[in-house]
C-alpha positions in Angstrom: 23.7 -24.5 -2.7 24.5 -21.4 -4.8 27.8 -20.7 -6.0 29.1 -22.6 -3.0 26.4 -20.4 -0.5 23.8 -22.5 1.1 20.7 -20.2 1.6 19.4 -20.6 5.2 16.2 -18.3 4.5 17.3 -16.1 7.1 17.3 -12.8 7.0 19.6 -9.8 7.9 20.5 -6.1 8.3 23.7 -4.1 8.1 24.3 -0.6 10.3 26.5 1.9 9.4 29.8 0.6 11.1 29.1 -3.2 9.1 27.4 -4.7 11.9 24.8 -7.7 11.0 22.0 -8.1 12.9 19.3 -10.7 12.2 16.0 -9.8 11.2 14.0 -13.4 11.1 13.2 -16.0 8.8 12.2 -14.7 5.1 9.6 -16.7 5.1 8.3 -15.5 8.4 7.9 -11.8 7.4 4.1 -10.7 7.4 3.2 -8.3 4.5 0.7 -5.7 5.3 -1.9 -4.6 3.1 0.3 -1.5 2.3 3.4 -3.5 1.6 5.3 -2.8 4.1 7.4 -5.8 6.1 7.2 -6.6 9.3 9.4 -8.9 11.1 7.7 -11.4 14.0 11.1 -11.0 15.7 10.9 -7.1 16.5 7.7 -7.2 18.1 7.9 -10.2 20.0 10.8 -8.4 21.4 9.0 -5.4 22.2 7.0 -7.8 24.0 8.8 -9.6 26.3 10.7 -6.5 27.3 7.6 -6.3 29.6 7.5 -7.6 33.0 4.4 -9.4 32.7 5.2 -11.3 29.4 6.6 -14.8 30.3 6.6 -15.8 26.1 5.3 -13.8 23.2 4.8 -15.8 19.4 3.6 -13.1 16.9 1.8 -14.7 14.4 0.2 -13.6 10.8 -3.0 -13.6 10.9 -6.0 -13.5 6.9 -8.0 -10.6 8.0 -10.2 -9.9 4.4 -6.9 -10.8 2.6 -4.9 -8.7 4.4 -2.3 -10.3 6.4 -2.3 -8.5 10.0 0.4 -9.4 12.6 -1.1 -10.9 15.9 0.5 -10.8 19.4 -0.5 -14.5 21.5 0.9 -13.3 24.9 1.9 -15.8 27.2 1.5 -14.4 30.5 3.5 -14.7 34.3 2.0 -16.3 37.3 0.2 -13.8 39.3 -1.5 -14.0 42.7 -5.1 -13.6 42.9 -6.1 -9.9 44.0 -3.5 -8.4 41.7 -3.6 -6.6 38.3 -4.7 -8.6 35.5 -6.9 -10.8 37.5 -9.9 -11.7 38.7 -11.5 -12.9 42.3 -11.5 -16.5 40.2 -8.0 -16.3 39.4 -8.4 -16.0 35.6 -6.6 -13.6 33.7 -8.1 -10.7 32.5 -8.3 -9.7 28.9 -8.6 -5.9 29.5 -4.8 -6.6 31.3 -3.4 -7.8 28.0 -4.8 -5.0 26.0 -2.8 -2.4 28.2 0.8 -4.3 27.6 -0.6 -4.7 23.4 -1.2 -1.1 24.0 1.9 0.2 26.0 4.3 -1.9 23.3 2.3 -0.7 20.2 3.1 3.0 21.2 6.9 1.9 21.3 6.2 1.0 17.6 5.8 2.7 14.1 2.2 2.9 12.4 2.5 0.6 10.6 3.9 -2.9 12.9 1.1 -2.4 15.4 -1.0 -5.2 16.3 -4.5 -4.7 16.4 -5.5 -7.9 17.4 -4.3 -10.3 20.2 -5.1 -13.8 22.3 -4.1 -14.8 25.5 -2.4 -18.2 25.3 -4.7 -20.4 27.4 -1.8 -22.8 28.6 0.8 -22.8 31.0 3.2 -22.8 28.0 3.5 -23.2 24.2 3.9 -25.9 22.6 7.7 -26.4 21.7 9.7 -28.5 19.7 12.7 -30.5 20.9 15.0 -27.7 21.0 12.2 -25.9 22.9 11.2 -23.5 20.0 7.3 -22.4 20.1 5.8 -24.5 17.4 4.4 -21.6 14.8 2.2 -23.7 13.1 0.6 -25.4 15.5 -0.2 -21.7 17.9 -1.0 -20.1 14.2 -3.9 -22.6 14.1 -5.2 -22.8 17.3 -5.6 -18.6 17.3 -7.8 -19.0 14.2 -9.5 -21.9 15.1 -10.4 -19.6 18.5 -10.6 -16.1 16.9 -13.8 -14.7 16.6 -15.2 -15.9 20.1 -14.9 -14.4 23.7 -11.7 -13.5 23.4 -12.1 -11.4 20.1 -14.8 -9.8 22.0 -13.2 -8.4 24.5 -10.0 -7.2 21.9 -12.6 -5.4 20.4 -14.1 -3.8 23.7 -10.8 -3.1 25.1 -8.8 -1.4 21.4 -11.8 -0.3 19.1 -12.8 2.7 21.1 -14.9 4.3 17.9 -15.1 6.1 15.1 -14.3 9.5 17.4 -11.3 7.8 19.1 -10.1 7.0 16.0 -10.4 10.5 14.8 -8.6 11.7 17.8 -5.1 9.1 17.6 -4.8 10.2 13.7 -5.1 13.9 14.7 -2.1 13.3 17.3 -4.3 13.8 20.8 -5.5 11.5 23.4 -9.0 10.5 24.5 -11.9 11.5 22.0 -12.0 14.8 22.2 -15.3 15.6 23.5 -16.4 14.2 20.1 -20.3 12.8 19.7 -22.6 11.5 16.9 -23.1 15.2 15.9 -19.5 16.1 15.7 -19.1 18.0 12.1 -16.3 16.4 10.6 -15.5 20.0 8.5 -17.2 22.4 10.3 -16.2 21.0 13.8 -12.9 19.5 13.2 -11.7 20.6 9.7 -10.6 17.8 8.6 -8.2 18.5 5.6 -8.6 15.9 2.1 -5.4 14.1 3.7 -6.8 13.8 6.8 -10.1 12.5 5.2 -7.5 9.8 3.1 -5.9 8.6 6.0 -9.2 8.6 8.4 -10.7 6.0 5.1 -7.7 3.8 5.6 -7.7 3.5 9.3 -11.5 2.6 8.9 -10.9 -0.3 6.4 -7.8 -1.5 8.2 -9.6 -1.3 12.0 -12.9 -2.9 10.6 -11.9 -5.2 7.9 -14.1 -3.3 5.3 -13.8 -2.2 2.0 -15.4 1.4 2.5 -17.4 3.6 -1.0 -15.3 6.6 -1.2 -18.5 8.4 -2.8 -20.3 7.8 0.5 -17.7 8.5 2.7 -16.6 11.7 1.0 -20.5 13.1 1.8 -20.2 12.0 5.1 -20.2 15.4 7.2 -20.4 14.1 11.0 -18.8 11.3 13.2 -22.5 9.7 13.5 -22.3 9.6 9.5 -19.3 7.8 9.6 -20.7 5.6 12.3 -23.6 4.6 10.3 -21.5 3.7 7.3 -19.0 1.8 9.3 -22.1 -0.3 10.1 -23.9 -0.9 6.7 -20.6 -1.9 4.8 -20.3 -4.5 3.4 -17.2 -7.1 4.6 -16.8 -7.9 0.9 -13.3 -7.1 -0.4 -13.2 -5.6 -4.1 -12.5 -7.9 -6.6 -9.8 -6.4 -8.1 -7.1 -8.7 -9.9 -3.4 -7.9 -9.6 -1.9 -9.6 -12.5 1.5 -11.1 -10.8 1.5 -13.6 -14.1 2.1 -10.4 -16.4 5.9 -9.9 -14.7 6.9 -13.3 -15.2 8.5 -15.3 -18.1 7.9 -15.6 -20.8 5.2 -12.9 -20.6 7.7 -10.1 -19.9 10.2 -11.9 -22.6 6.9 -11.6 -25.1 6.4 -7.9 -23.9 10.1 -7.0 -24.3 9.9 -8.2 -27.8 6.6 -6.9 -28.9 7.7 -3.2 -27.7 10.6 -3.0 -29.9 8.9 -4.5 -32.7 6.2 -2.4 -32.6 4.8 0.0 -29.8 9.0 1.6 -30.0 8.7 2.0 -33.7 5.1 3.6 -33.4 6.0 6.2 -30.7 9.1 7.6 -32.9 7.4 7.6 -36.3 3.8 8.8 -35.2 5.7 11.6 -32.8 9.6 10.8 -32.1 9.5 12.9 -28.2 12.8 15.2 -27.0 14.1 13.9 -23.7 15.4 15.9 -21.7 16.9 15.6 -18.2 17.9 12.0 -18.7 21.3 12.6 -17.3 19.3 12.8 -13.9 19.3 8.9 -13.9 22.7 8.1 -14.4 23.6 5.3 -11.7 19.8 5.0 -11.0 19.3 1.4 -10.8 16.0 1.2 -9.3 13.3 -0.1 -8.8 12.1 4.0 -8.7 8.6 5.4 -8.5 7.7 7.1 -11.3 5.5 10.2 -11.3 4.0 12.2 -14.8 1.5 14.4 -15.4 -1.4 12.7 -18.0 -2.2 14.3 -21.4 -3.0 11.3 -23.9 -3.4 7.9 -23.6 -0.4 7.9 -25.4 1.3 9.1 -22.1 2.9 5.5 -21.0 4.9 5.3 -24.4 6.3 8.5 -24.2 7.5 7.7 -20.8 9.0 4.4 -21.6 11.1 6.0 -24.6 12.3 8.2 -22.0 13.8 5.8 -20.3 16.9 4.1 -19.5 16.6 0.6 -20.5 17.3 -0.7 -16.9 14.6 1.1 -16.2 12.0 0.5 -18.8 12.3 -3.2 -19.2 11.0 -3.9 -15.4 8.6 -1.2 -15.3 4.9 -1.6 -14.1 1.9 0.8 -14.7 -0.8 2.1 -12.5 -4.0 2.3 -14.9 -7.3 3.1 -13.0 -9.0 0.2 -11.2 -12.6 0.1 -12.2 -12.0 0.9 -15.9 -10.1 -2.4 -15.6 -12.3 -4.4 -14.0 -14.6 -3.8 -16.5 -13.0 -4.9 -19.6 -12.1 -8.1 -17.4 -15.6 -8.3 -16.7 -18.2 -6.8 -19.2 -21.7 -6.4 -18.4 -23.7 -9.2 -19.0 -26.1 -7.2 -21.0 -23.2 -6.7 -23.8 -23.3 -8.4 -26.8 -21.2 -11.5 -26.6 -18.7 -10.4 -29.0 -18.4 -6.6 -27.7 -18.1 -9.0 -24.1 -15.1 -10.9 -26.1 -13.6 -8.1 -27.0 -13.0 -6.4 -23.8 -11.4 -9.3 -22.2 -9.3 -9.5 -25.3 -8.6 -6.0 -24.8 -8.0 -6.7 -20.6 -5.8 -9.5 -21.5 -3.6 -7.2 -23.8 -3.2 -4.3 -22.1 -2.2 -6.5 -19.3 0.6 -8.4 -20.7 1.7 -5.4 -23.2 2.5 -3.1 -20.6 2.2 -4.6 -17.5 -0.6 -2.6 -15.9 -1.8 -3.5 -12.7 -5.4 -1.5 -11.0 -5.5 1.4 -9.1 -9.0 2.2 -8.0 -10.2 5.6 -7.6 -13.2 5.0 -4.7 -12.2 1.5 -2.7 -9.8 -0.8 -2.5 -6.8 1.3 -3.3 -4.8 -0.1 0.2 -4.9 -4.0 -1.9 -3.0 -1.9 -4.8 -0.5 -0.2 -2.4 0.3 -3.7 -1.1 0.6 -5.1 -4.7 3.3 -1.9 -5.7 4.8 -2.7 -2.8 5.3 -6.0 -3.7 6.8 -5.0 -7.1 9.2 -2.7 -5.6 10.2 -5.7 -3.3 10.8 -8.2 -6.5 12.7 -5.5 -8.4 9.9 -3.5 -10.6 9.5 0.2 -10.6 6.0 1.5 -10.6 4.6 4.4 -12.7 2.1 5.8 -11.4 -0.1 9.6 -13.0 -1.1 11.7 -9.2 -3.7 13.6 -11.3 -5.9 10.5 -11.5 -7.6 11.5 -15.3 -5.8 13.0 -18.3 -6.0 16.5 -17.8 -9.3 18.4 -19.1 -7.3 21.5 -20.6 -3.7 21.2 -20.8 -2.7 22.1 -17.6 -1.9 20.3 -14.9 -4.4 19.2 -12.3 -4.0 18.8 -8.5 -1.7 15.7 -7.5 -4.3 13.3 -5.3 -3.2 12.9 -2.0 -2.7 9.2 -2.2 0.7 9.7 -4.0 2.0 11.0 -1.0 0.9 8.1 0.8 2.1 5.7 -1.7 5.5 7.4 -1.7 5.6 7.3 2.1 4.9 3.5 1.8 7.4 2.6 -0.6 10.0 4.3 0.3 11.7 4.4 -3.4 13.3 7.9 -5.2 11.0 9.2 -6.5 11.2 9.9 -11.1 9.2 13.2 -12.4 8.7 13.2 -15.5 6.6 16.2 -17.4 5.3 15.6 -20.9 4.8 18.9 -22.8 2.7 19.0 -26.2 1.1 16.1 -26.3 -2.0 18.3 -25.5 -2.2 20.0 -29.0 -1.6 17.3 -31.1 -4.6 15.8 -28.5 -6.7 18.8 -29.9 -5.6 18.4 -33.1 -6.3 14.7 -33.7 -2.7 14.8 -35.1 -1.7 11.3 -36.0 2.0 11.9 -37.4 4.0 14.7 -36.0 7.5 16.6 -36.7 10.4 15.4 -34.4 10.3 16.9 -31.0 6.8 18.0 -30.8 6.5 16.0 -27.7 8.8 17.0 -25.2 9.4 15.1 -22.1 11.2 16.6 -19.2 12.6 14.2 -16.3 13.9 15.6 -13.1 16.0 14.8 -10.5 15.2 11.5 -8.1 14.1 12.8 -5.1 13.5 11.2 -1.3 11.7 12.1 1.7 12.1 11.0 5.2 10.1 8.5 7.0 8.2 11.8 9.2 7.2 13.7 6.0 3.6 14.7 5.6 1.7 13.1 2.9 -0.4 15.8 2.0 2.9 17.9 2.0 5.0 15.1 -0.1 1.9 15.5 -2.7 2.4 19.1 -2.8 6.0 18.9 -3.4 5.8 16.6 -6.3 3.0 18.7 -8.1 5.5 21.8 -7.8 8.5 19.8 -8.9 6.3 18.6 -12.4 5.2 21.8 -12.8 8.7 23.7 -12.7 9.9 21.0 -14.9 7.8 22.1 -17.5 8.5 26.1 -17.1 12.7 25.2 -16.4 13.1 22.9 -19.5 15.3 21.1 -17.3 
């Protein structure tokens, strides 16, 4: 009980005329590796709205640490000589992967199931009130996946490397691609196309793919080949959820106003402008800036509201990360200390989380999509590095893809003179030096390009530099 409410765990949705429909049990909803939700309820829905579906139990399945949704299709009676069955009566696999296919094209992107499993009974098993016992069908599909049955998922849904190429591009069939297939000069495939073709890899294979070797890959055969010599390790990336809760973000609330706020004003005391653009933003918010200085995160958290900056979390480059958390063994032991000293603090300081720039970066879309869920906004820089020269450097295309993930306004912030005092090795500066310009929130629909979302954003920055706004 709470406040006289008993919390049932169940979970709901409200449409524009105040009508509540119910979603499905909280504690049912499957994550995806990108963070988004998906409920069990809608897709086994979509699948007993076909006529050959007698039962359908959608299930969450570990695939590499990712949790994937999986349909276990419980099938009609049919007569032998029909569809979906062969001359000994047995019901064939190929016949489930047209209904997984027909119901997954009634779906967005992202709640498709790529895996499946015929339900070898006559019927699940059921509880007293004739409910299909989760944990019991949950078991039995991972006790049994991985034999025949994945086998023929695989031979019936995979359908390549080319295939692949051809659902992400919009058309059917492969194309008339091969092996020799130029992935620029024959199909000139943009950078975004390239980002998204590297996710659908890792999500269809279960790999964690080297975004060196994939970005020198220059035919479908290359692709192949890699496809096949990954590795099915996962990166070993932490995500610090311990560094959001209490008394660590109590600790970090205190330590920044006794001394990182202090710093910031006396070392360079930064202009705000545009702060007005947050009133009645509550968040959580994704936070863009350009990146000058390391200094960059402090300027940005003085900028502020305070809503806003005490449940904050920062994007800092994955394998620089996992490096201090893990020196090389050949360091001396107390250069070794130091850096996991050094991990440790920059963790719970300012609440940093990795954000890789060759594999693994699906894990930290998952993880920010997990802090947007518990109430944190994100911050995250699209140029990747601080910027060589002062000016600002072309936004990555993985912010679009974050933003179309999250789903969360969207914060620019510009920082302007923090390069020259960079030059300058300028440890105390006059007031307003550092200006820092914050724009308007801004939102995209679900349909928006990433590649075009990424391009927006840069433009906004960089007009909030030449505006003053």
């Amino acid at each position: 009980m709470d406040n006289g409410w008993f919390r049932t765990g169940d979970l709901g949705a409200l449409d524009a005329d105040g009508n509540l429909y119910f979603k499905g049990r909280k504690k049912n909803v499957i994550v995806t590796a990108a963070g988004m939700n998906i409920y069990p309820e809608d897709l086994e829905a979509a699948l007993r709205r076909e006529p050959e579906v007698k039962d359908s139990v959608v299930v969450s399945l570990d695939r590499g640490g990712s949790a994937e949704p999986c349909g276990v299709l419980l099938l009609r009676e049919v007569t032998a000589g029909t569809a979906g069955v062969d001359e000994k009566g047995a019901r064939k696999p190929r016949h489930a992967a047209g209904i997984v296919a027909r119901v997954n094209a009634s779906l967005a992107e992202y709640q498709r199931m790529r895996c499946w499993f015929l339900w070898p009974e006559a019927d699940f098993p059921r509880t007293a009130t004739g409910k299909p016992k989760l944990a019991e069908i949950r078991a039995a599909v991972e006790s049994q996946w991985g034999t025949a049955e994945r086998g023929a998922h695989a031979a019936a849904t995979s359908g390549g490397i080319a295939e692949m190429i051809a659902r992400l591009r919009g058309r059917q069939g492969n194309g008339n691609m091969n092996a020799n297939t130029g992935l620029q000069t024959d199909l000139n495939l943009s950078s975004l196309d390239r980002v998204e073709l590297l996710g659908a890899i890792e999500d269809r294979y279960q790999i964690d793919v080297n975004e060196t070797y994939f970005t020198s890959a220059a035919t479908v055969g290359d692709l192949e080949r890699l496809v096949r010599e990954s590795s099915a390790e996962h990166s070993e990336f932490v995500f610090p959820r311990w560094a959001q809760r209490w008394p660590v973000s109590w600790i970090r609330t205190f330590i920044y106003y006794l001394l990182a706020w202090p710093a910031t004003h006396l070392l360079a005391h930064p202009r705000v402008f545009g702060r007005e653009n947050l009133r009645g933003v509550k968040g959580p918010v994704l936070v863009i800036s350009n990146h000058v200085i390391y200094l960059d995160v402090g300027f940005v958290l003085a900028a502020l509201p305070l809503r806003l900056r005490h449940r904050l979390a920062v994007a800092m480059g994955g394998e620089r990360l996992a490096q201090m958390r893990r020196p090389p063994e050949e360091c001396f032991f107390l250069r070794r200390w130091l850096q996991r000293m050094n991990y440790f603090l920059v963790v719970a300081l300012f609440n940093v989380f990795p954000l890789p720039k060759r594999s693994g970066f699906r894990e930290s879309f998952r993880f920010a999509g997990d802090l947007a869920d518990r109430g944190w906004s994100v911050l995250v820089f699209p140029e990747g590095d601080m910027t060589p020269d002062g000016k600002l450097q072309p936004f990555q295309a993985g912010i679009g893809l974050l933003a179309n993930n999250l789903r969360l306004p969207i914060v620019p912030i510009r920082i302007d003179g923090a390069y020259e005092i960079r030059e300058a090795n300028s440890i105390f500066n006059r007031p307003g030096r550092i200006r820092v310009h914050i724009g308007n929130p801004m939102e995209f629909p679900a349909s928006a390009d990433p590649q075009q979302i990424a391009r927006e954003l840069e433009q906004h920055v960089a007009e909030l530099g030449v505006s003053g706004s």
